[in-house]
N, C-alpha and C positions, 0 to 999 in steps of 0.2 A: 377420411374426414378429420379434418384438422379440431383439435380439442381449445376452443379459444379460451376458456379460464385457465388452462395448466399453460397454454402461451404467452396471456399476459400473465403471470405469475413468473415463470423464467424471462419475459423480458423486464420487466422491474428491478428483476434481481440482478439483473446484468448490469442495468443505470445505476443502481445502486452500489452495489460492487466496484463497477468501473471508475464511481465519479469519488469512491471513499480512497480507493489506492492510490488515485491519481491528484488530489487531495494532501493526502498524506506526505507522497512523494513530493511533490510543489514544497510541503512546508519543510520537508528535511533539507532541500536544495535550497530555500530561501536561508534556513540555518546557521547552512555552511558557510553560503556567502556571507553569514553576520558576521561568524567566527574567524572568517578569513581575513573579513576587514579590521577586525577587533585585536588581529594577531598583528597586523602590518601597523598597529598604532602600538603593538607594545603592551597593549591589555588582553593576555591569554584569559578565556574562559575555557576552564575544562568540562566545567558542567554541560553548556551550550554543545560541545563536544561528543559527549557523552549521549545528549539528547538526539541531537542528529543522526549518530548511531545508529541509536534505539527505534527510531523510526523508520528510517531505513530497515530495520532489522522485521520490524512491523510488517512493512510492505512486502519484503519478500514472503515473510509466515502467511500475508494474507493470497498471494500468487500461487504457493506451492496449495494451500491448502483449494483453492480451486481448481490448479490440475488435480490434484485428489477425487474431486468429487466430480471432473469431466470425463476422468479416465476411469472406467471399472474394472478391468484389469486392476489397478491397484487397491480396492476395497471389495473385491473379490463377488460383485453382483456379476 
């Protein structure tokens, strides 16, 4: 018998999850292409730089940490 509050419960968290990485990723990729264009006019931003990074960097800490918690093997349940 399928448990429908703990299903919608993990499906929420999927949309939600899905739609903040994918979010995130958009805005680093929008970024770069600022920084790209910013670069080709001769106005380096390092910070802009920096940021895109960071988000990126974001993105994947938010990926690993959901295989973390898909895989039990690795948190040891």
């Amino acid at each position: 018998m399928i448990e429908w509050s703990s299903f919608l419960i993990v499906a929420v968290a999927t949309w939600v999850s899905a739609i903040v990485v994918i979010t995130l990723y958009s805005t680093a990729v929008r970024m770069r292409a600022v920084h790209v264009d910013l670069l080709a006019e001769g106005r380096p931003k390092p910070l802009l730089r920096l940021g895109y990074w960071s988000v990126f960097g974001i993105c994947g800490l938010l990926v690993l940490l959901g295989v973390y918690l898909i895989v039990p093997a690795l948190h040891g349940a």
